[in-house]
C-alpha positions, 0 to 999 in steps of 0.5 A: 902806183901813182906819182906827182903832177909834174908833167900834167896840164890843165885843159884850156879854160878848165873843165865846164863839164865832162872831160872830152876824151880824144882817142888814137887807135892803130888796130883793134880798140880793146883799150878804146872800148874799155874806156868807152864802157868807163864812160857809158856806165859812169865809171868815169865822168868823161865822154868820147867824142873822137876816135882818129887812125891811120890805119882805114880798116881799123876796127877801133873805127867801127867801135866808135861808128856803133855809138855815134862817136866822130870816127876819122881815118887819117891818111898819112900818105896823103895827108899831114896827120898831125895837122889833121888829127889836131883840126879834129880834136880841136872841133871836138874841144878834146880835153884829153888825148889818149893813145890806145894801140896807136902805132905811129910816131907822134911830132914833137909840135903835135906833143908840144901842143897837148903837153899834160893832156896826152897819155898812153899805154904801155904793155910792160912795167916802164922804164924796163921794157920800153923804147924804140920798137917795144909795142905788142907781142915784141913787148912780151917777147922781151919780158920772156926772154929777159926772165922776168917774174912780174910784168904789167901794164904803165900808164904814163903821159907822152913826151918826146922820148919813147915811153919815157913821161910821168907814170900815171898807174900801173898794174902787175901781173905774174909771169909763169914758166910756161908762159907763152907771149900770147898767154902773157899778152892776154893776161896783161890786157886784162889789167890794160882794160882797168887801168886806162880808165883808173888812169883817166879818173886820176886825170879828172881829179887833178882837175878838179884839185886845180879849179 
């Protein structure tokens, strides 16, 4: 599923050559490696060259520290993590900020500033199971006990609102009898891992559709 342009911007001064990708990531990466690979296999054409969280222990970081990629940890009990998170971006000239995992509330001022150029994955079909407290396990609890046949993973672009921006892709997967959350979440992860760098791919061509 892919929709209009309406909420999408273009990186200041364009695209000179690939995009530079910012990636914020709470827990384990998976999404961060997906997209990593996209880029290393030239799948996409991007490269990572930040990888920020707020958690210190995140192996998201180590993910990156593998392949030299500029790992931050954020502390924001100590620090203003938007503030921070931007004077990192901004060094790395990040094109695209992309949320893979990320389970920190965002401000409205740092949404403000990367508006167009600020996506996030979602592990259900939006707008049904979005909202407030629906990441992770939550998410496919939900979906089991609404009843659900079909579930699936959303790109979309960030907003102010949970889970509410344009929708950039999703993909589908069935939901069975005696489907577990667990057994849901890994079949659906599977598809996150394609999504995120189809979605991203879509990033660049609207780009390139604008220069």
């Amino acid at each position: 599923m892919k929709v209009s342009n309406s909420q999408f911007s273009l990186p200041a001064g364009g695209l000179n050559s690939k995009l530079r990708i910012g990636v914020l990531a709470s827990g384990g990466g998976s999404n961060l490696q997906a997209i990593m690979d996209a880029c290393r296999t030239g799948k996409i054409d991007a490269e990572v060259v930040a990888v920020i969280s707020n958690k210190e222990n995140a192996f998201a970081l180590d993910r990156a520290r593998k392949y030299n990629i500029k790992s931050v940890f954020v502390d924001p009990k100590k620090f203003n993590f938007d503030r921070k998170t931007t004077e990192v971006l901004e060094k790395q000239k990040v094109d695209l900020v992309c949320l893979a995992g990320f389970l920190m509330k965002i401000s409205k001022e740092f949404i403000k500033k990367y508006t167009g150029r600020i996506i996030n994955i979602h592990p259900a079909l939006l707008p049904k199971f979005g909202g407030k407290g629906m990441y992770g396990m939550n998410v496919h609890n939900a979906v089991l006990n609404a009843g659900a046949k079909i579930s699936g993973c959303t790109i979309h672009f960030v907003d102010e609102k949970y889970d509410n921006g344009e929708i950039i892709l999703q993909k589908k997967v069935k939901v069975f009898k005696n489907d577990t959350p667990e057994r849901l979440q890994r079949r659906v992860l599977k598809q996150e891992h394609k999504a995120y760098p189809e979605a991203i791919k879509i990033f660049i061509a609207r780009i390139k559709a604008h220069e």
